[in-house]
N, C-alpha and C positions, 0 to 999 in steps of 0.2 A: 640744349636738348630739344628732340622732334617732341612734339605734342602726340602724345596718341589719341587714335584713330577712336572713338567713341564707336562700342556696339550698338547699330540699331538693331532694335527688336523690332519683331513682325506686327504687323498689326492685327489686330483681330479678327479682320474681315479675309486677312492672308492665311492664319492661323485656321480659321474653316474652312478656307478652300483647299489647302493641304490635306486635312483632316478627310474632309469628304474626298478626294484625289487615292491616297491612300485606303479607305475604305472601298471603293472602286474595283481597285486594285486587285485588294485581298477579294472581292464577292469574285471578281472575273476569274481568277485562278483559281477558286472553290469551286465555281461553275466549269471550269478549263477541265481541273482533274476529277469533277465527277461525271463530266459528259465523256472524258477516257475511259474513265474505269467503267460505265456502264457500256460503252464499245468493247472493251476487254471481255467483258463478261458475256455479254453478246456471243461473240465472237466466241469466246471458248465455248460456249453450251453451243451453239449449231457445228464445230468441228463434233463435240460429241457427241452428240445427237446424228451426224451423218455417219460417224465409225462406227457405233455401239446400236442405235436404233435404226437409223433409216442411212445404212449406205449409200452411194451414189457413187457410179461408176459410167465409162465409154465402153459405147460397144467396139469392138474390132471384128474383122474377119464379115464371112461372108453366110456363115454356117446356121444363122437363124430365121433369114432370109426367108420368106417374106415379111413374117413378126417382127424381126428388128434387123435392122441394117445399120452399114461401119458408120461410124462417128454418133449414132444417136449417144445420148444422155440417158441414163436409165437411173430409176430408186427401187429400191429393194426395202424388203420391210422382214424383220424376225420372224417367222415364219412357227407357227404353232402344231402347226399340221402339212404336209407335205401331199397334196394329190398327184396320183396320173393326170397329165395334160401341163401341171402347172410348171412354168421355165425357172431356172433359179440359176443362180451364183453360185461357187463354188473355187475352191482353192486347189489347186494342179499342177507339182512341184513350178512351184513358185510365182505361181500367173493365174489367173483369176477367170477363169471358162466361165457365159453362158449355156445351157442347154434345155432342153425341154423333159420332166421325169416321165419314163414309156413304162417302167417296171418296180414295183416298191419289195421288199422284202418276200422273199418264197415265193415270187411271181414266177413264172415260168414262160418264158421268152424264147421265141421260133421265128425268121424272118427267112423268107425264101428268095427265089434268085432274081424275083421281080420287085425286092426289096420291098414286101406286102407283111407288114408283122402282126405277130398272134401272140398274145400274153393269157397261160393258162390255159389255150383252147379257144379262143374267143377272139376275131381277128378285129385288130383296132381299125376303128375308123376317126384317118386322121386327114382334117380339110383344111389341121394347119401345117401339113408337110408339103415344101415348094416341087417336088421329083421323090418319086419313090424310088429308090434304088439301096441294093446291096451294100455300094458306098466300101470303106475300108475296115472290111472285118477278118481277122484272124481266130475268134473266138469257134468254138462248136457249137449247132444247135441241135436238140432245146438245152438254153441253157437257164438257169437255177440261178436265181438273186440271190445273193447272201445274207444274212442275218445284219440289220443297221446299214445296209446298201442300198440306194438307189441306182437304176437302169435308165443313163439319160443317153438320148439323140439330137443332134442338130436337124430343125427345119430342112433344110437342104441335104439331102442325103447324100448325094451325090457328094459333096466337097466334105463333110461333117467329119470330124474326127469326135470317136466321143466313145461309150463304153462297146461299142460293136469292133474295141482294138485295146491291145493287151495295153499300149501305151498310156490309154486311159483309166479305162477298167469302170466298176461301177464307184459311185459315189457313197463315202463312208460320210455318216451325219454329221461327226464335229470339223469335216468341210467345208460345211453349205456357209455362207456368208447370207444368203435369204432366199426369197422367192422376189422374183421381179414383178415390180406392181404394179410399176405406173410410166411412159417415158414423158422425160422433163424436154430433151430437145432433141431439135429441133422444133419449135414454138409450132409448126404446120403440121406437126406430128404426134404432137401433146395430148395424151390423156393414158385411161388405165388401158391397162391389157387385160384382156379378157382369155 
């Protein structure tokens, strides 16, 4: 018969550096999955925060020119109150327009052929429209905003598509996505709008 093989045991000094080895271990993966989960969490509150509070969105097109042009970065914020002058976001079957509001409810809206508009009687003076022009309207004037409607224009008139055409029409409120507050980028172009 073979002789069996005697168990050696660890010795003590083996037996704590295992021990500490293992403890190690277990801290770095307690530290692993709470430095994830605090990125998770992270992360889910700024998606919701950018869809629900402060959207953020690219400009396209050409239409708000000189204020904003294609590829900037813009943020938008919930908007409490709605003024003439101020530019917002908005939902249009299915694509997301900037433009600027010219007319808020029962406003009463005239633009002539040199594309010079008059809200109520009172002609605007606008020093952030890039061309005065007529631009694409099928609409009749003076026309009557309707109740929970706003009356927006593109900066550029000339190129603008926006409620001065049936295809737009005016902006009904649970459209608005915000008012645009501030642009993010480009970095040389960064700050609020005014």
């Amino acid at each position: 018969m073979k002789k069996q093989k005697e168990l050696e045991l660890p010795t003590a000094e083996q037996l704590k550096k295992e021990m500490d080895r293992r403890r190690y271990k277990r801290s770095y993966i307690r530290t692993l999955t709470g430095t994830f989960g605090a990125l998770l969490a992270a992360a889910a509150a700024a998606v919701l925060l950018s869809v629900l509070v402060f959207p953020v969105m690219r400009v396209t097109g050409s239409s708000m020119e000189p204020a904003l042009k294609e590829d900037q970065v813009i943020l938008c914020s919930r908007p409490a109150h709605i003024q003439r002058g101020d530019i917002i976001a908005f939902y249009h079957n299915k694509k997301i327009l900037v433009k600027r509001v010219i007319g808020l409810s029962g406003d009463i809206i005239s633009i002539d052929e040199n594309g010079n508009v008059t809200v109520s009687g009172s002609r605007l003076d606008e020093p952030y429209a890039a061309v005065s022009a007529e631009g694409e309207c099928d609409i009749s004037f003076p026309f009557t905003v309707p109740s929970g409607r706003y009356f927006v224009m593109g900066d550029d008139r000339a190129v603008s598509v926006d409620s001065r055409s049936t295809a737009v029409g005016c902006v009904a409120e649970e459209n608005i996505i915000g008012k645009v507050t501030f642009r993010i980028l480009p970095l040389s172009d960064a700050g609020r709008l005014e």
